[in-house]
Structures are given as C-alpha cells and as structure tokens.
MDAnalysis code that builds the backbone (N, CA, C; Angstrom):
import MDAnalysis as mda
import numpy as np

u = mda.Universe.empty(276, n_residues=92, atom_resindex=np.repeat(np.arange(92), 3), trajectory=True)
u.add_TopologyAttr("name", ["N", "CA", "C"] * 92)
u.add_TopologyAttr("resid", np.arange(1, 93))
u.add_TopologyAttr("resname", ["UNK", "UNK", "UNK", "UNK", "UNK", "UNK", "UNK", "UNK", "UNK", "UNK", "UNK", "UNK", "UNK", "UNK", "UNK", "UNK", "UNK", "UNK", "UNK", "UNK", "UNK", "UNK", "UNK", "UNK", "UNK", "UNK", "UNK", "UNK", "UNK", "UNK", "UNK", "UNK", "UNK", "UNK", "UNK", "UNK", "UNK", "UNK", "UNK", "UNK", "UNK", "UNK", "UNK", "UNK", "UNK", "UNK", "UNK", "UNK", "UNK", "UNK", "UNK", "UNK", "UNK", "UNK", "UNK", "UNK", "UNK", "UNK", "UNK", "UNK", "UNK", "UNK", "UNK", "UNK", "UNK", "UNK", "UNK", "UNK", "UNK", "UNK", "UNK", "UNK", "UNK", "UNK", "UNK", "UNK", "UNK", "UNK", "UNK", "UNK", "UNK", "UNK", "UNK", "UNK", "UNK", "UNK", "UNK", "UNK", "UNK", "UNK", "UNK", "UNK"])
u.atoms.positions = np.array([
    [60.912, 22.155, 85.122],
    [61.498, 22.403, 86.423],
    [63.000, 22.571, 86.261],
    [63.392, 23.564, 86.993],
    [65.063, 23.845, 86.661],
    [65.459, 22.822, 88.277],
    [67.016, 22.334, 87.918],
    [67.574, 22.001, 89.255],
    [69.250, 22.270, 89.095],
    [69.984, 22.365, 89.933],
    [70.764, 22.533, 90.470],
    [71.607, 20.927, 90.560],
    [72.281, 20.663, 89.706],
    [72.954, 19.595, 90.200],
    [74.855, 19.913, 90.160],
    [75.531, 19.390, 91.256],
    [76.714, 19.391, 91.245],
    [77.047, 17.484, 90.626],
    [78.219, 17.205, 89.918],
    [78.277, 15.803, 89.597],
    [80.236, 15.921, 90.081],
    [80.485, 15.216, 91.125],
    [82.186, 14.917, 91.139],
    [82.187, 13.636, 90.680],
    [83.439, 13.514, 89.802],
    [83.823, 12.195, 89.111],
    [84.711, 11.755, 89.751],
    [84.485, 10.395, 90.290],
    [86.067, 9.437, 90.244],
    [86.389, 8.353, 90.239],
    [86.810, 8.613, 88.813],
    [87.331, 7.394, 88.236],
    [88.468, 6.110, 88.878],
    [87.861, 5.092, 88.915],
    [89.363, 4.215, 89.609],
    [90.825, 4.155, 88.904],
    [91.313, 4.656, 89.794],
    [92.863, 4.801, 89.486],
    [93.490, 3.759, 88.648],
    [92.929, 2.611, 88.789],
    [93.574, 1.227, 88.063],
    [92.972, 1.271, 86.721],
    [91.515, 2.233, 86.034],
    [91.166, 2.003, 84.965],
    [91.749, 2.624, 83.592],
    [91.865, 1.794, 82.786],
    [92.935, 1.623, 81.720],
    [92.526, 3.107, 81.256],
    [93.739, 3.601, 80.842],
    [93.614, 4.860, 79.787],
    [92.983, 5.222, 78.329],
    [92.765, 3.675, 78.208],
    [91.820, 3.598, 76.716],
    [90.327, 3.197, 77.157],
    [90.364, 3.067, 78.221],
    [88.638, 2.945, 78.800],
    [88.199, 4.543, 79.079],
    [88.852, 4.892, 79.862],
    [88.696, 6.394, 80.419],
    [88.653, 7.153, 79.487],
    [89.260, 7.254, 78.402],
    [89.059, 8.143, 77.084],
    [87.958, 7.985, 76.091],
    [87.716, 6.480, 76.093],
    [86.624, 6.485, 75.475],
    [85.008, 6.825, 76.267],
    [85.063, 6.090, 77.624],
    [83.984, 6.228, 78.878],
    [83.522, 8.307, 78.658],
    [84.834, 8.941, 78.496],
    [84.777, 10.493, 78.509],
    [84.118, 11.244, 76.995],
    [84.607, 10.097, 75.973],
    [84.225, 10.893, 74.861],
    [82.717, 10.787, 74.363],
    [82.439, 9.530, 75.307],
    [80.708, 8.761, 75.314],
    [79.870, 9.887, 75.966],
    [80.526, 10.331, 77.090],
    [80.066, 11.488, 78.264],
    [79.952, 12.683, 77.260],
    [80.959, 13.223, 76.933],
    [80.969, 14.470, 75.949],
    [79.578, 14.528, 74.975],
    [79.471, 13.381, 74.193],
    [78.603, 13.001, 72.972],
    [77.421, 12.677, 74.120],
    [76.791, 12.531, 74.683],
    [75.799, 12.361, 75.397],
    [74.762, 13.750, 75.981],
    [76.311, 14.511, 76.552],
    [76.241, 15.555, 77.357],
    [75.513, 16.874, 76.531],
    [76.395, 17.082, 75.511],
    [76.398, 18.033, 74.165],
    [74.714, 17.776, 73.388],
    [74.512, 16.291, 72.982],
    [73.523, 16.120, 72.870],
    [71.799, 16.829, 74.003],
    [72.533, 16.686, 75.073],
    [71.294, 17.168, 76.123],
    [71.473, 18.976, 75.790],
    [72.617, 19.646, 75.679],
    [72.965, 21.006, 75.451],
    [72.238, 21.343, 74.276],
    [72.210, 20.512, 73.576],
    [71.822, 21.666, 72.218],
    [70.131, 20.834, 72.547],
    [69.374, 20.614, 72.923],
    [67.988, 20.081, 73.029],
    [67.678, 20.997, 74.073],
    [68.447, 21.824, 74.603],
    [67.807, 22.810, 75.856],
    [67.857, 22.366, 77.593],
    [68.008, 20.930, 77.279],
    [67.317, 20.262, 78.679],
    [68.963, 20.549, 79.558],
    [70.077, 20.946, 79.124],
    [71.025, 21.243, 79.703],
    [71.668, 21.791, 79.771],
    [70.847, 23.152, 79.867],
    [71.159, 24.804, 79.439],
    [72.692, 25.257, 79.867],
    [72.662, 25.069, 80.767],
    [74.483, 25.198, 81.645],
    [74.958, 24.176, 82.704],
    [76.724, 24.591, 82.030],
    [77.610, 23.442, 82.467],
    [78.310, 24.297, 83.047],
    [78.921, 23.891, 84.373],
    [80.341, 24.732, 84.889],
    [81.693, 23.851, 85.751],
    [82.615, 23.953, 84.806],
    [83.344, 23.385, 85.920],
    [84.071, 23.860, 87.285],
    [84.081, 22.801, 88.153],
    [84.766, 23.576, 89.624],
    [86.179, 23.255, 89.478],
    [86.853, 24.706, 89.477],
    [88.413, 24.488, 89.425],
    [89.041, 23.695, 90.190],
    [90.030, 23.079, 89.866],
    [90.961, 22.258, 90.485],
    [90.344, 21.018, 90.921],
    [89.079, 20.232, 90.336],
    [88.760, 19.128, 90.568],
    [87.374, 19.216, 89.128],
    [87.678, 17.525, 89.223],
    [87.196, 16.913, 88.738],
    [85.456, 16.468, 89.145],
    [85.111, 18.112, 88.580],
    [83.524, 18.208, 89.175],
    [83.385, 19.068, 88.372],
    [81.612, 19.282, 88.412],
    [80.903, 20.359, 87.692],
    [79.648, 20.402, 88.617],
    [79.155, 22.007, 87.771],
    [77.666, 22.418, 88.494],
    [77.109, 22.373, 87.101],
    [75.977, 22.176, 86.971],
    [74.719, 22.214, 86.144],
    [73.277, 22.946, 86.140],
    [72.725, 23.124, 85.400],
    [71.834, 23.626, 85.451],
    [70.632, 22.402, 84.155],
    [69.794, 21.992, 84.777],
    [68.876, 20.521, 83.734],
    [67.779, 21.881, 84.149],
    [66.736, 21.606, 82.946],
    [65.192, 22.005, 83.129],
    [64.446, 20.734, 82.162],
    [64.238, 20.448, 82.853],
    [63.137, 18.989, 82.703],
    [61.924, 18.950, 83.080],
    [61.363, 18.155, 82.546],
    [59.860, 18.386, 83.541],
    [59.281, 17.796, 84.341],
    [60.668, 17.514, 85.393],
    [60.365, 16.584, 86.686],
    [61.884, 15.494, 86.966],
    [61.184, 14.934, 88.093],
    [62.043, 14.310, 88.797],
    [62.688, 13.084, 88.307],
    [61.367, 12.732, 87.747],
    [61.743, 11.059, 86.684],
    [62.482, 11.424, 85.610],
    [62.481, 12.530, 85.107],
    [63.147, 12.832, 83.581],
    [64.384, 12.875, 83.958],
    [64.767, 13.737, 85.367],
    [66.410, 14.369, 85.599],
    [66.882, 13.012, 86.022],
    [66.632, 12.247, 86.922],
    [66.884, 10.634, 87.070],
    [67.167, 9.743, 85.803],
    [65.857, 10.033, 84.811],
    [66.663, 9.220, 83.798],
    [67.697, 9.939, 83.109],
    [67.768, 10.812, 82.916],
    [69.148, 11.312, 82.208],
    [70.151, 11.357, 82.686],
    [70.194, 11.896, 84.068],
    [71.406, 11.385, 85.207],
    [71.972, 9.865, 84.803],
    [71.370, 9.361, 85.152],
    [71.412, 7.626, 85.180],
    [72.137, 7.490, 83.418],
    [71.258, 7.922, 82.598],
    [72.071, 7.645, 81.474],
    [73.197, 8.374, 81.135],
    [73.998, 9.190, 82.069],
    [74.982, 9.409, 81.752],
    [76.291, 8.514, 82.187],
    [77.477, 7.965, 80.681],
    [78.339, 7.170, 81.157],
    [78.918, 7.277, 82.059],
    [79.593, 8.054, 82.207],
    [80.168, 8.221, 84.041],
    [79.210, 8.342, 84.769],
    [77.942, 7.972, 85.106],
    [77.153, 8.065, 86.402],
    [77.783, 6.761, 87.213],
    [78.012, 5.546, 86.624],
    [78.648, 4.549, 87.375],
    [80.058, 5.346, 88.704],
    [80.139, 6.432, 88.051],
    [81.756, 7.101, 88.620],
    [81.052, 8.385, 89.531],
    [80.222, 8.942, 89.611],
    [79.806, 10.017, 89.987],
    [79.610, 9.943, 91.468],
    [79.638, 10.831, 92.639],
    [78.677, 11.616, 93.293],
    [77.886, 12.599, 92.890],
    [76.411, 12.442, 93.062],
    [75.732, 13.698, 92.754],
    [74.605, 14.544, 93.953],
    [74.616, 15.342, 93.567],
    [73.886, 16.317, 94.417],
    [72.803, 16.536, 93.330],
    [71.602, 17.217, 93.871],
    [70.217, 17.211, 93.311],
    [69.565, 18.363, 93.879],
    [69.778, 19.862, 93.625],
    [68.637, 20.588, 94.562],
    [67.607, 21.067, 93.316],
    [66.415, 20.811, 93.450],
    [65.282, 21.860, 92.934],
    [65.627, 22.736, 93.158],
    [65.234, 23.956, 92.296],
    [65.054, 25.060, 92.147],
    [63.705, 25.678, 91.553],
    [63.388, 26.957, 92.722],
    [62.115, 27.835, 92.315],
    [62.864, 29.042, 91.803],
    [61.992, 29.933, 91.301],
    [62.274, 31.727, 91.327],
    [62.039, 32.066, 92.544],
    [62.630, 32.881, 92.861],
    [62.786, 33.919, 93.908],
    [61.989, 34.993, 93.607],
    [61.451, 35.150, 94.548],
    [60.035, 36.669, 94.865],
    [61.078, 37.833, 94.655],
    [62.280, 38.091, 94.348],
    [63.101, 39.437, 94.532],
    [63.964, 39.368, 93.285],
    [63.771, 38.205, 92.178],
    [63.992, 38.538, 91.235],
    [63.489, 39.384, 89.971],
    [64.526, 39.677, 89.566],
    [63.590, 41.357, 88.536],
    [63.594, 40.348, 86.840],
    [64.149, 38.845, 86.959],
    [64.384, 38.085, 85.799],
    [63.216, 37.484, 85.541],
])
C-alpha cells in the first residue's frame, strides 16, 4: 500500500545542540536505511520549514505505524497519514 505522509518537526527550543545533532543523525541512519529497502521510495522537503512529504509502500497500516513510531524524531513530529489508491485516469 503506498501513503502519503507529510512529517513537521519541532524540536524544543531549550534542547541542547549535541542532543539535536545526534537525535538528527539517528533520523538520517534510520531514514536512509528504510530508502534503500524500497519501503521509502520518496522524500521531499517543504521549503522554508522544517517538514517533509513522503511517499512509504508498506503492506499496511500496522507496518507504516511501526516505522513511523520508530522514527527518532517521532517524539518531535506532527504527522499526517493519507492512503493512497491509483487513479482510473492514470496512463502509469
């Protein structure tokens, strides 16, 4: 199942600069890991903030939950969640 997730980060302003760098490089190494296994075909960031859109194909709801969840910044996140079908008017 493909979905659609947007993730905005935000981090508390008071958290130390050697937490946040490492919390980010855990995210990176986590993230990259799901990229090259397929399950996290595309990443995009939204300019001028501290957000992204995604694209997960998993095979279901429990899988995108647990991987969500295991990502280190999920403690920091808002996320959005839409399923996605094909469209009857695609020629893809």
């Amino acid at each position: 199942m493909l979905y659609l997730v947007r993730m905005d980060v935000n981090l508390p302003a008071n958290m130390p600069e050697d937490q946040a760098t490492a919390i980010k490089a855990e995210e990176k190494a986590y993230s990259q890991g799901l990229q090259r296994d397929g399950r996290w075909p595309h990443l995009w960031r939204v300019v001028g903030q501290y957000a992204n859109y995604s694209i997960f194909d998993v095979d279901g709801n429990d899988e995108l939950h647990e991987l969500l969840q295991g990502l280190p910044l999920f403690p920091y996140m808002d996320v959005q969640v839409t399923a996605l079908a094909k469209h009857p008017s695609s020629i893809s």
